[in-house]
Biopython code that builds the backbone (N, CA, C, O; Angstrom):
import numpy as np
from Bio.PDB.StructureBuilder import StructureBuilder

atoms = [
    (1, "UNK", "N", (-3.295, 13.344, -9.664)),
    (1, "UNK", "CA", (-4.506, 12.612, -9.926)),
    (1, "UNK", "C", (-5.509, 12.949, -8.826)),
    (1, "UNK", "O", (-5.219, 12.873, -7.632)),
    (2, "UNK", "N", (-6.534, 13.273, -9.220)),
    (2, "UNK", "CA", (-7.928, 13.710, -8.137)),
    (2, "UNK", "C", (-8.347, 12.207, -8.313)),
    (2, "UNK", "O", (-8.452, 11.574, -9.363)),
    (3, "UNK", "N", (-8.614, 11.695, -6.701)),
    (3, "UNK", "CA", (-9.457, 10.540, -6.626)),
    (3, "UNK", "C", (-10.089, 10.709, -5.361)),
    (3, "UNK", "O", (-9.509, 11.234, -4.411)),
    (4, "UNK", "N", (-11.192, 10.308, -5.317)),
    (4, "UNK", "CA", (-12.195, 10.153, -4.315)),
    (4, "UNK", "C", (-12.586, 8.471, -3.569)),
    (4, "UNK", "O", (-13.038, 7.584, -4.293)),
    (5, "UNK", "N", (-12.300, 8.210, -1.876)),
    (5, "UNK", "CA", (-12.310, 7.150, -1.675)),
    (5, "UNK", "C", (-14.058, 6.692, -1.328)),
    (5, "UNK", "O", (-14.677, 7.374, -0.510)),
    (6, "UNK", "N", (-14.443, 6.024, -1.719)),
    (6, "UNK", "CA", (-15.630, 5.268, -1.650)),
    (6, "UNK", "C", (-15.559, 4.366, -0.498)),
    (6, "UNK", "O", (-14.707, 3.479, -0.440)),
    (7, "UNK", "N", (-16.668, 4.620, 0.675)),
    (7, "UNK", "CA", (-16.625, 4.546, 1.642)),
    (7, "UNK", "C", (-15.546, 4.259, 2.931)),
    (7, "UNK", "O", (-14.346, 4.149, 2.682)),
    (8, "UNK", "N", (-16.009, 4.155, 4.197)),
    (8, "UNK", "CA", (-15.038, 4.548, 5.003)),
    (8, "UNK", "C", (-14.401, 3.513, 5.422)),
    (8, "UNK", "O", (-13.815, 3.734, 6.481)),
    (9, "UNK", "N", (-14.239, 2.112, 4.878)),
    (9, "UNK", "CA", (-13.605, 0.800, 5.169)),
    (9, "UNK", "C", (-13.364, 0.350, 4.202)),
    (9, "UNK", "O", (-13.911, 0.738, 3.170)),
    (10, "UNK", "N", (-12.341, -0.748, 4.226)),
    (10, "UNK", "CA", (-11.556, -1.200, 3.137)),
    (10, "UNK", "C", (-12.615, -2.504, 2.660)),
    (10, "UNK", "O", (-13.336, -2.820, 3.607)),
    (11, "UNK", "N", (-12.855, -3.288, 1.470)),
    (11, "UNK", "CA", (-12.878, -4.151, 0.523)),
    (11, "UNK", "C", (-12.625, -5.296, 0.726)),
    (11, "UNK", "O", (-13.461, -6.199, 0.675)),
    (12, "UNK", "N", (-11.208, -5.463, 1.038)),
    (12, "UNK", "CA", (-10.358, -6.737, 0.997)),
    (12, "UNK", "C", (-9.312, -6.053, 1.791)),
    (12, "UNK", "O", (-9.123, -4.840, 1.876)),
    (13, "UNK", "N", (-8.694, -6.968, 2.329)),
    (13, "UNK", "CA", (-6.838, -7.245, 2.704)),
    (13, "UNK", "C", (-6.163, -8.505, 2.390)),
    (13, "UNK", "O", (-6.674, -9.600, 2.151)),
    (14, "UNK", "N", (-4.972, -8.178, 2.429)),
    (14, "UNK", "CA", (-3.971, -9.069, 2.255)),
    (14, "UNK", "C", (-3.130, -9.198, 3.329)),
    (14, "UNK", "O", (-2.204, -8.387, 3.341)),
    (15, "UNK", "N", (-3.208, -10.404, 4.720)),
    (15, "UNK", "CA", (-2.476, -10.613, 5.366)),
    (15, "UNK", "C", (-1.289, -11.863, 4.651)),
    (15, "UNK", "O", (-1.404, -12.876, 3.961)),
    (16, "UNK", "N", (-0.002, -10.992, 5.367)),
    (16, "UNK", "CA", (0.888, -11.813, 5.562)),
    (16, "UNK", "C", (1.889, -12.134, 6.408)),
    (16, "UNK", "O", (2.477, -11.141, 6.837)),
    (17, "UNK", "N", (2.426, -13.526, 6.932)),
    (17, "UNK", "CA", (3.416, -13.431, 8.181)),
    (17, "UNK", "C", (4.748, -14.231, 7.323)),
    (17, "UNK", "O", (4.631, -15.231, 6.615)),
    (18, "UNK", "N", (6.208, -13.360, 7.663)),
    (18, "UNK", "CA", (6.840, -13.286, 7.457)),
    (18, "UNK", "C", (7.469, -14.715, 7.921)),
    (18, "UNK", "O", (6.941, -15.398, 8.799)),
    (19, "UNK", "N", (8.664, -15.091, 7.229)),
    (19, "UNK", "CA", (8.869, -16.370, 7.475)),
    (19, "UNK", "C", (9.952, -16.295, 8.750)),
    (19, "UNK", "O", (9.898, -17.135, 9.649)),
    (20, "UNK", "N", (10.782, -15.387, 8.749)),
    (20, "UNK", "CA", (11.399, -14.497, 10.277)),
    (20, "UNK", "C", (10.912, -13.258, 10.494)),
    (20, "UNK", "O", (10.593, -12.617, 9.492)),
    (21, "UNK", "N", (10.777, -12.766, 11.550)),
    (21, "UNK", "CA", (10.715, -12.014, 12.271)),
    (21, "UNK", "C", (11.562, -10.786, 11.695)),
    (21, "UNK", "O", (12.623, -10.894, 12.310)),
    (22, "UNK", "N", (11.654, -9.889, 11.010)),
    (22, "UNK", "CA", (11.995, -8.568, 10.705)),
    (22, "UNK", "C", (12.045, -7.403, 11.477)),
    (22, "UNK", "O", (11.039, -6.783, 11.820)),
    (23, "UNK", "N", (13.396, -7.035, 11.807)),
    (23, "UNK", "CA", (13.717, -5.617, 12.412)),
    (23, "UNK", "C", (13.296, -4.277, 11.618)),
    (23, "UNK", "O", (13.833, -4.075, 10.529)),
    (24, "UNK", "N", (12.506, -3.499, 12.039)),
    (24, "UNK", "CA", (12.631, -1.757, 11.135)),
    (24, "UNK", "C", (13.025, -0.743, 11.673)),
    (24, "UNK", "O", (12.677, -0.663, 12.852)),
    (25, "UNK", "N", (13.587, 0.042, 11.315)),
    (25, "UNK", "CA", (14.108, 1.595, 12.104)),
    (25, "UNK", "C", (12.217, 2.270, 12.075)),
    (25, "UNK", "O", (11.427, 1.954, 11.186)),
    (26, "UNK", "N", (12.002, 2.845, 12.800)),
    (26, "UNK", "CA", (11.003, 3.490, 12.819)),
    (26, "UNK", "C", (11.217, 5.000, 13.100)),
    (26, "UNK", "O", (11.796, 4.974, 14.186)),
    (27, "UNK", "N", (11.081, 6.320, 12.738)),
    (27, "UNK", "CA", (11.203, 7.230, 13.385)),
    (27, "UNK", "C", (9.666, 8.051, 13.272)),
    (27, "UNK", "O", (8.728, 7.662, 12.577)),
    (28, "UNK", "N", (9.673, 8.904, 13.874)),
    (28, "UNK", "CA", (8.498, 9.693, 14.298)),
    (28, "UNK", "C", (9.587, 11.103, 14.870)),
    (28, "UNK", "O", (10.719, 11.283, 15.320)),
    (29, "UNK", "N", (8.478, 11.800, 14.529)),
    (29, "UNK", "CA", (8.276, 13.123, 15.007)),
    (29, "UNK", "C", (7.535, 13.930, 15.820)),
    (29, "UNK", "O", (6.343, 14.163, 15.617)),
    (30, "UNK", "N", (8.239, 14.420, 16.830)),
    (30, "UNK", "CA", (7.373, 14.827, 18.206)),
    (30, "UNK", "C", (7.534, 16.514, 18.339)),
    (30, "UNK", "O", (8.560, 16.995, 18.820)),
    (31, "UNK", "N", (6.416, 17.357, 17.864)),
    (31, "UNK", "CA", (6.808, 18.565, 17.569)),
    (31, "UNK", "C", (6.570, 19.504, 19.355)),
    (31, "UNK", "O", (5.501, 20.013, 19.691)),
    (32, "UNK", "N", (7.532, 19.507, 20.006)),
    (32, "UNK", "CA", (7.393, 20.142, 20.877)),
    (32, "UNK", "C", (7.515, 22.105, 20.823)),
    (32, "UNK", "O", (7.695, 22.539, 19.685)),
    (33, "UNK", "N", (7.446, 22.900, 21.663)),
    (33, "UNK", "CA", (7.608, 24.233, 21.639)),
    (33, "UNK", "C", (8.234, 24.583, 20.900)),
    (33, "UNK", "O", (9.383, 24.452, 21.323)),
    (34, "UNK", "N", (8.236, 25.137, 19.623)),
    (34, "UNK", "CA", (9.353, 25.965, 18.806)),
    (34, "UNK", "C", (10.382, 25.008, 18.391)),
    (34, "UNK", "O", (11.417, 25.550, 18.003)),
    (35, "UNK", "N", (10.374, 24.020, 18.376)),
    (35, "UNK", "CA", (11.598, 23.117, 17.774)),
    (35, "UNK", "C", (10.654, 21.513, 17.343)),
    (35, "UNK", "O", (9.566, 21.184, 17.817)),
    (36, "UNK", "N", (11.478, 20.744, 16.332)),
    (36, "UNK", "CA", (10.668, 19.364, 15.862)),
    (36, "UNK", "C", (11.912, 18.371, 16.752)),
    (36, "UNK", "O", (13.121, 18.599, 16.691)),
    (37, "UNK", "N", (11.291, 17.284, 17.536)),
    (37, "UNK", "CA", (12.231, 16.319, 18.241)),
    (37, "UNK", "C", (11.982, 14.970, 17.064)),
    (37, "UNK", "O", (10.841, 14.512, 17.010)),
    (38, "UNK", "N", (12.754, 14.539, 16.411)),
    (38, "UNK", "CA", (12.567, 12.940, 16.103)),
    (38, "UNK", "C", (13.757, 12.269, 16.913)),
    (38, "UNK", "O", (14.890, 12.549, 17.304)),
    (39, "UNK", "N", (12.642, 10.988, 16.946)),
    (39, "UNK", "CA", (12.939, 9.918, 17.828)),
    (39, "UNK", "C", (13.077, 8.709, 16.405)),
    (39, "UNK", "O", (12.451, 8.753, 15.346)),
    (40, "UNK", "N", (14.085, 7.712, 16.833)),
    (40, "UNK", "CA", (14.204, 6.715, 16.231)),
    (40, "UNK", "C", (14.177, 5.723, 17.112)),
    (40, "UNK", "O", (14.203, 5.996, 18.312)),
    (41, "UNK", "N", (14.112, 4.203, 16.606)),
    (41, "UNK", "CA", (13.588, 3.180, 17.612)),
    (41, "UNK", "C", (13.301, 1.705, 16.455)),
    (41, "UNK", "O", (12.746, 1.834, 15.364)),
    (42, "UNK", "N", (13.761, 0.513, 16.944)),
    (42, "UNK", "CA", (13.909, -0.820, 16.443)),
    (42, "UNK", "C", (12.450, -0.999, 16.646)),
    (42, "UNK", "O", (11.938, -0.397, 17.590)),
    (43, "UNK", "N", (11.717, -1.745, 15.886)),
    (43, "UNK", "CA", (10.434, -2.858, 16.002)),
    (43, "UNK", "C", (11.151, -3.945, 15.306)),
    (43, "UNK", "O", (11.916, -4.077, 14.351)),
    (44, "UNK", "N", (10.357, -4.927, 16.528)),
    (44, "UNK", "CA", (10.121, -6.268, 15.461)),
    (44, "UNK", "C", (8.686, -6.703, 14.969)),
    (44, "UNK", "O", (7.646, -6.655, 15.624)),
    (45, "UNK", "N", (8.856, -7.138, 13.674)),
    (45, "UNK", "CA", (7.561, -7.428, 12.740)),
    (45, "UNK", "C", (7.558, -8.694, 12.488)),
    (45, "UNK", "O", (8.512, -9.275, 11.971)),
    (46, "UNK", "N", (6.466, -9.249, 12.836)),
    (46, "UNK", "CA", (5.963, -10.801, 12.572)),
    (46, "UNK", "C", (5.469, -10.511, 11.005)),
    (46, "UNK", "O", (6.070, -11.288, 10.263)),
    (47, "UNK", "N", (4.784, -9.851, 10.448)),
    (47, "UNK", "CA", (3.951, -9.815, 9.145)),
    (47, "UNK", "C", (3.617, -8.195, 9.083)),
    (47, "UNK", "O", (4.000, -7.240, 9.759)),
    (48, "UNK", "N", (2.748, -8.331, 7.988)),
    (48, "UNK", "CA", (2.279, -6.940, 7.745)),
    (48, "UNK", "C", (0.279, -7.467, 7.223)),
    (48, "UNK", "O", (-0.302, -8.540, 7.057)),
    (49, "UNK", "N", (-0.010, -6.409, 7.165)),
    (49, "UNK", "CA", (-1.702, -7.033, 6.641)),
    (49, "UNK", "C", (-1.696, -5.493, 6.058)),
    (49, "UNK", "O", (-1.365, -4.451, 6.624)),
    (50, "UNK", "N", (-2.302, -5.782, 4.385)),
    (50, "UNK", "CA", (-2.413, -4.867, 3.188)),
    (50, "UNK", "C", (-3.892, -4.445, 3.184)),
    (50, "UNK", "O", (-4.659, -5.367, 2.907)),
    (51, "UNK", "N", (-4.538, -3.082, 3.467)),
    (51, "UNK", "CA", (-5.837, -3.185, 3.521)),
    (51, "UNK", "C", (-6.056, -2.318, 1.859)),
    (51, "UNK", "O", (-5.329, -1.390, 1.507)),
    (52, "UNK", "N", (-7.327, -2.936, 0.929)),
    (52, "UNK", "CA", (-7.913, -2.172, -0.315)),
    (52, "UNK", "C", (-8.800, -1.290, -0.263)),
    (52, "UNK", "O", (-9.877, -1.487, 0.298)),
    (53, "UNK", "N", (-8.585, -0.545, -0.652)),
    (53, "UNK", "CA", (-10.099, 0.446, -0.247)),
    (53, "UNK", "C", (-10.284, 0.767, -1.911)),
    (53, "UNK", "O", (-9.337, 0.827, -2.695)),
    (54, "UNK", "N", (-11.700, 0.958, -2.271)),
    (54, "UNK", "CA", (-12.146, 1.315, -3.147)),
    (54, "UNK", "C", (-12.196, 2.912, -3.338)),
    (54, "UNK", "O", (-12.346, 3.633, -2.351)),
    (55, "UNK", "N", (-12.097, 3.323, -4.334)),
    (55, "UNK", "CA", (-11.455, 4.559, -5.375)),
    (55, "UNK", "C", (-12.125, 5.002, -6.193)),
    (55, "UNK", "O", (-12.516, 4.023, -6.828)),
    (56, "UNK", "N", (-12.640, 6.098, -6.728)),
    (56, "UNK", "CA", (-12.920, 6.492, -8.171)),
    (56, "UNK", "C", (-12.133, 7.659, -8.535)),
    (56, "UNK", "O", (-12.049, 8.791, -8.061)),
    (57, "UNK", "N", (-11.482, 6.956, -9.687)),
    (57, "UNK", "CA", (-10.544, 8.536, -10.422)),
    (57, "UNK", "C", (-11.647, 9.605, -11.192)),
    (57, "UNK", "O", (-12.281, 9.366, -12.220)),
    (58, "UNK", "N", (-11.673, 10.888, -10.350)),
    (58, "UNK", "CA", (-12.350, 11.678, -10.850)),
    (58, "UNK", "C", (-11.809, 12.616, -12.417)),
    (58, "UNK", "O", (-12.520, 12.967, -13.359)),
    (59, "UNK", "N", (-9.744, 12.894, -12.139)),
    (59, "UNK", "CA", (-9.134, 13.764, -13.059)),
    (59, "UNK", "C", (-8.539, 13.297, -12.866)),
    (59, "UNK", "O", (-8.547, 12.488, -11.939)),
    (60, "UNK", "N", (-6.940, 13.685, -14.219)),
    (60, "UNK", "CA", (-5.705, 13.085, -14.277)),
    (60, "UNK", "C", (-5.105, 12.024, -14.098)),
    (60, "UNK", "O", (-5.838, 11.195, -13.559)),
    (61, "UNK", "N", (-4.049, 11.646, -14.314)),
    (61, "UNK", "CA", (-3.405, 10.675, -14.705)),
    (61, "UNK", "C", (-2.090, 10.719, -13.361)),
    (61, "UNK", "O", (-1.706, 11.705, -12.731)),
    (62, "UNK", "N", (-1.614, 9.227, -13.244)),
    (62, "UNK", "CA", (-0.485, 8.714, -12.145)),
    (62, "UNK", "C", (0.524, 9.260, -12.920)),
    (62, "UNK", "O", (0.767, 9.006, -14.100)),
    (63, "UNK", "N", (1.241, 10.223, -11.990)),
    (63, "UNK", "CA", (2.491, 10.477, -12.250)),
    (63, "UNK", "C", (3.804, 10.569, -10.919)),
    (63, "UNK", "O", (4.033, 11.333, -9.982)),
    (64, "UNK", "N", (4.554, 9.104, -11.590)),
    (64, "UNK", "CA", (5.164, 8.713, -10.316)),
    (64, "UNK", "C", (6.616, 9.387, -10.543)),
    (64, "UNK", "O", (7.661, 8.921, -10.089)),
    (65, "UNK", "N", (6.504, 10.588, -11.339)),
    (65, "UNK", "CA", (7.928, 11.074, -11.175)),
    (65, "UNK", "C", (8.232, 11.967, -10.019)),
    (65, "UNK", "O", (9.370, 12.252, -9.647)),
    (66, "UNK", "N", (6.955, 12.445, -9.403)),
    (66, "UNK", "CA", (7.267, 13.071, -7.833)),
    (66, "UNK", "C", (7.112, 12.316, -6.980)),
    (66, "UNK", "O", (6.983, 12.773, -5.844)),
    (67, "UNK", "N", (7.067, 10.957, -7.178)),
    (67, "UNK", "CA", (6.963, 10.193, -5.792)),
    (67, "UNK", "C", (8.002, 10.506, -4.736)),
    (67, "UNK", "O", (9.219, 10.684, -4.782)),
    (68, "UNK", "N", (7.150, 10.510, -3.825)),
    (68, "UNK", "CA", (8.252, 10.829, -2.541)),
    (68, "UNK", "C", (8.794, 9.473, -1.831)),
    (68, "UNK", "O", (9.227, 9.401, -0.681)),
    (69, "UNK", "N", (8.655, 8.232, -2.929)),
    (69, "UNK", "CA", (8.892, 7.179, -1.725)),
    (69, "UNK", "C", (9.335, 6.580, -2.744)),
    (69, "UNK", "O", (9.441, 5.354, -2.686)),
    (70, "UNK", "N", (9.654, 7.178, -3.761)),
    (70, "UNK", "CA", (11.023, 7.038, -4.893)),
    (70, "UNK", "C", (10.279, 5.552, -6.431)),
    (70, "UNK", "O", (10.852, 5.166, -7.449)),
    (71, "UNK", "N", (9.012, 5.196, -5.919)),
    (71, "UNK", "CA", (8.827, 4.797, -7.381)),
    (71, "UNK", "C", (9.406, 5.099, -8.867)),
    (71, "UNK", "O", (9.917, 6.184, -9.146)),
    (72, "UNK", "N", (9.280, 4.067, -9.761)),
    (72, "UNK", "CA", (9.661, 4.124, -11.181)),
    (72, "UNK", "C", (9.143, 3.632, -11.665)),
    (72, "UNK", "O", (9.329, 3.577, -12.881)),
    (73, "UNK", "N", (8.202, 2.978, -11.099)),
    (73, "UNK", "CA", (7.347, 1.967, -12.618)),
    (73, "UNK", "C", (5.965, 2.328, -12.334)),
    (73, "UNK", "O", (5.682, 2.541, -11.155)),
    (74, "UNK", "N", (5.164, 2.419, -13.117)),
    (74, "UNK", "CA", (3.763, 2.295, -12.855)),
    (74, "UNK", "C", (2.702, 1.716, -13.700)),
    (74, "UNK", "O", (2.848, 2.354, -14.742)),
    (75, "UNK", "N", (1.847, 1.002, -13.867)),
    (75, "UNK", "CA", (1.283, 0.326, -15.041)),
    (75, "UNK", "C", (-0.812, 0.006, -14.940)),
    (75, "UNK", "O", (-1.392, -0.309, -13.901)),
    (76, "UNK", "N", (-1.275, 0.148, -15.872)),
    (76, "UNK", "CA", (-2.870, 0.379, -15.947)),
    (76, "UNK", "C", (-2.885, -1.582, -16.251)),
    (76, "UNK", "O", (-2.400, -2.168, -17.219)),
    (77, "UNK", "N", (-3.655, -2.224, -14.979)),
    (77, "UNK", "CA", (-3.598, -3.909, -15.418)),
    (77, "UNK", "C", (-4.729, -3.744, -15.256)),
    (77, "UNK", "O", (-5.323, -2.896, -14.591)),
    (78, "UNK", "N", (-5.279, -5.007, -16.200)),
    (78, "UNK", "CA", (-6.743, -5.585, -16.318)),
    (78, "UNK", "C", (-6.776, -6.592, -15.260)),
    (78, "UNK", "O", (-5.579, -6.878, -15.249)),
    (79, "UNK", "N", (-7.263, -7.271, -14.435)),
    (79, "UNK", "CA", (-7.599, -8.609, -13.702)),
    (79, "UNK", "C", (-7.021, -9.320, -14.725)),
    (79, "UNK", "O", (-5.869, -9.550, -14.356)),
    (80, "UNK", "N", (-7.189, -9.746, -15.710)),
    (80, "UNK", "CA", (-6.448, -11.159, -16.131)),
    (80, "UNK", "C", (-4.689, -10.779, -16.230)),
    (80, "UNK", "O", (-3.921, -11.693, -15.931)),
    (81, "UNK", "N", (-4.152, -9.543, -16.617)),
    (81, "UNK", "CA", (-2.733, -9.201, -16.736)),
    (81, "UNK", "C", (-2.110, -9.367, -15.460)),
    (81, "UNK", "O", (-0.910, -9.617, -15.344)),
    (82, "UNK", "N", (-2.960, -9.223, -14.426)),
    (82, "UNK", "CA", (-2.565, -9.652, -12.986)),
    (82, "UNK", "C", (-1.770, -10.590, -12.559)),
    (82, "UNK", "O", (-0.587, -10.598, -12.220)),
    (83, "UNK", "N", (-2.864, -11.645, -12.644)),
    (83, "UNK", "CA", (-2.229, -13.178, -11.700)),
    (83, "UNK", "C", (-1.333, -13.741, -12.558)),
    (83, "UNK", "O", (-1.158, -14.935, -12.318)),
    (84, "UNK", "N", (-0.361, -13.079, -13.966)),
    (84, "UNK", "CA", (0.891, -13.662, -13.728)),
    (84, "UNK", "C", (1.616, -13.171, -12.817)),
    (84, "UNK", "O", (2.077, -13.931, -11.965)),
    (85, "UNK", "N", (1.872, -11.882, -12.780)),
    (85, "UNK", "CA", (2.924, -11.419, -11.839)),
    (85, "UNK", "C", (3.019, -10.800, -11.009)),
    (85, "UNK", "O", (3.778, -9.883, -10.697)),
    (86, "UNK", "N", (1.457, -11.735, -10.163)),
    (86, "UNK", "CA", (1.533, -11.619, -8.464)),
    (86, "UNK", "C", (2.220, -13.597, -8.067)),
    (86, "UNK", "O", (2.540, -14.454, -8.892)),
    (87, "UNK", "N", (2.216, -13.668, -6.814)),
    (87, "UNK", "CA", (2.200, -15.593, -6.492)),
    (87, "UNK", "C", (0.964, -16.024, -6.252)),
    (87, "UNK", "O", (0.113, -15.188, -6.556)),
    (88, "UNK", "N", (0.618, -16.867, -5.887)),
    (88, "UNK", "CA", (-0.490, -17.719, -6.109)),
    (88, "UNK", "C", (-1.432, -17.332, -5.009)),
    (88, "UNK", "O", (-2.648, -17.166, -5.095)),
    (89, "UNK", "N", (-0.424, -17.184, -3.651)),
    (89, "UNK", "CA", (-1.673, -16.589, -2.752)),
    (89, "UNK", "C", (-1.939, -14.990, -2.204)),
    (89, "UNK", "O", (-2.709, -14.636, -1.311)),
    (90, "UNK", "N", (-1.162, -14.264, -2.928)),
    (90, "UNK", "CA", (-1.482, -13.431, -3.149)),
    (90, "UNK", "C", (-3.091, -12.935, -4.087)),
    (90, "UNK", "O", (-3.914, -12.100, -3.710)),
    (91, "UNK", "N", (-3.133, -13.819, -5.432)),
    (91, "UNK", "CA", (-3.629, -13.694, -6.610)),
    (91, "UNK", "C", (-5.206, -14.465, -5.531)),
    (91, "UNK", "O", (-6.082, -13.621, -5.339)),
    (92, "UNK", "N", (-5.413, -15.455, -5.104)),
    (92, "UNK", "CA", (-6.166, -16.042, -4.110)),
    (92, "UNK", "C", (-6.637, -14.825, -3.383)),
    (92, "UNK", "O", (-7.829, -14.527, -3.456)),
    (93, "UNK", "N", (-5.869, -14.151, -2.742)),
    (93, "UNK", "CA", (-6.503, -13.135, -1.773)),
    (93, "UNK", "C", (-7.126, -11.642, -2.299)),
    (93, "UNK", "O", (-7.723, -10.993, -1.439)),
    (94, "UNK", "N", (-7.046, -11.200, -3.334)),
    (94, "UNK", "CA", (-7.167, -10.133, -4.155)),
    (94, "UNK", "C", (-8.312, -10.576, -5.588)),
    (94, "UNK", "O", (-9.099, -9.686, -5.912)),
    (95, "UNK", "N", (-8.355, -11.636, -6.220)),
    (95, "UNK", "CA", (-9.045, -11.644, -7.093)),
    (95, "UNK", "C", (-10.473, -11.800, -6.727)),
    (95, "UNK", "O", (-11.064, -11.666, -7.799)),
    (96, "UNK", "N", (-11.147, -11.961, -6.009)),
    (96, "UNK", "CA", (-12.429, -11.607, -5.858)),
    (96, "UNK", "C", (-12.747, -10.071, -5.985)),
    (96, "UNK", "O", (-13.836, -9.771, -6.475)),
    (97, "UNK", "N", (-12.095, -9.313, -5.681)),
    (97, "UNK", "CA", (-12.547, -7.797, -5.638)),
    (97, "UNK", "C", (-12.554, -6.910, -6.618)),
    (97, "UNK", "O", (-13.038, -5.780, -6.668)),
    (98, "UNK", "N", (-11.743, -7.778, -7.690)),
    (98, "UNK", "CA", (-11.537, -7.027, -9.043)),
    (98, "UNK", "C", (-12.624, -7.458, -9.929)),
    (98, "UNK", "O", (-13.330, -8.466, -9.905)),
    (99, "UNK", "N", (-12.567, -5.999, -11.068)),
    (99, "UNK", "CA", (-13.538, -6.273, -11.749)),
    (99, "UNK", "C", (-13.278, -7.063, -12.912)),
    (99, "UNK", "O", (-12.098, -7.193, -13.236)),
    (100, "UNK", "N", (-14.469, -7.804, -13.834)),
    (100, "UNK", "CA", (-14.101, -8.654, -14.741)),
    (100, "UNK", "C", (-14.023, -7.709, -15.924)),
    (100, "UNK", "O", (-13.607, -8.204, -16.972)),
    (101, "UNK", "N", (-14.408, -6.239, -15.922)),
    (101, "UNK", "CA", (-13.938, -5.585, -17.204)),
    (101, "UNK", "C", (-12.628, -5.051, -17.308)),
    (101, "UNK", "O", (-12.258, -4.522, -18.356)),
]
sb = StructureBuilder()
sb.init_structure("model")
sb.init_model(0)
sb.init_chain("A")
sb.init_seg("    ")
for serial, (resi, resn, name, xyz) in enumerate(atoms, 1):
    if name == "N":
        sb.init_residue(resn, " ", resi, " ")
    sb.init_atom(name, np.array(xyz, "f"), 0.0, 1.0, " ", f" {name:<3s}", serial, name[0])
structure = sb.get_structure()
């Protein structure tokens, strides 16, 4: 899919803080002289905050069978098909930005 992002800051976000504190493996890659070093390493996460940025699909269509981060579902929602099956403050933090068509 060719898409083009419309300007250089996001729209909306979605903060959220976790009800515990969450461990993640993190790794990174440190490409030194002629060889790649990864490093792995624990964080702890209080929350995460979701930033939107606005989009226009110029060509083609989502195809999540090469996802590299292993998707399977993908679906075209209107704003009203939405706020069933987001939660309530989620649907609160996101529905202003959508369009009513």
């Amino acid at each position: 899919m060719n898409t083009w992002v419309v300007g250089n800051h996001p729209v909306a976000y979605y903060d959220y803080t976790y009800r515990k504190p969450q461990i993640r493996d993190l790794t990174y890659h440190q490409p030194p002289e002629g060889q790649v070093l990864t490093n792995t390493f624990k964080q702890e996460e209080l929350g995460e905050k979701v930033f939107f940025m606005k989009a226009r699909i110029m060509a083609g269509q989502a195809d999540v069978s090469k996802s590299i981060y292993g998707h399977q579902a993908f679906q075209w929602l209107t704003k009203s098909e939405i706020q069933p099956l987001v939660t309530n403050k989620y649907w609160s933090s996101v529905r202003h930005m959508l369009t009513e068509r």
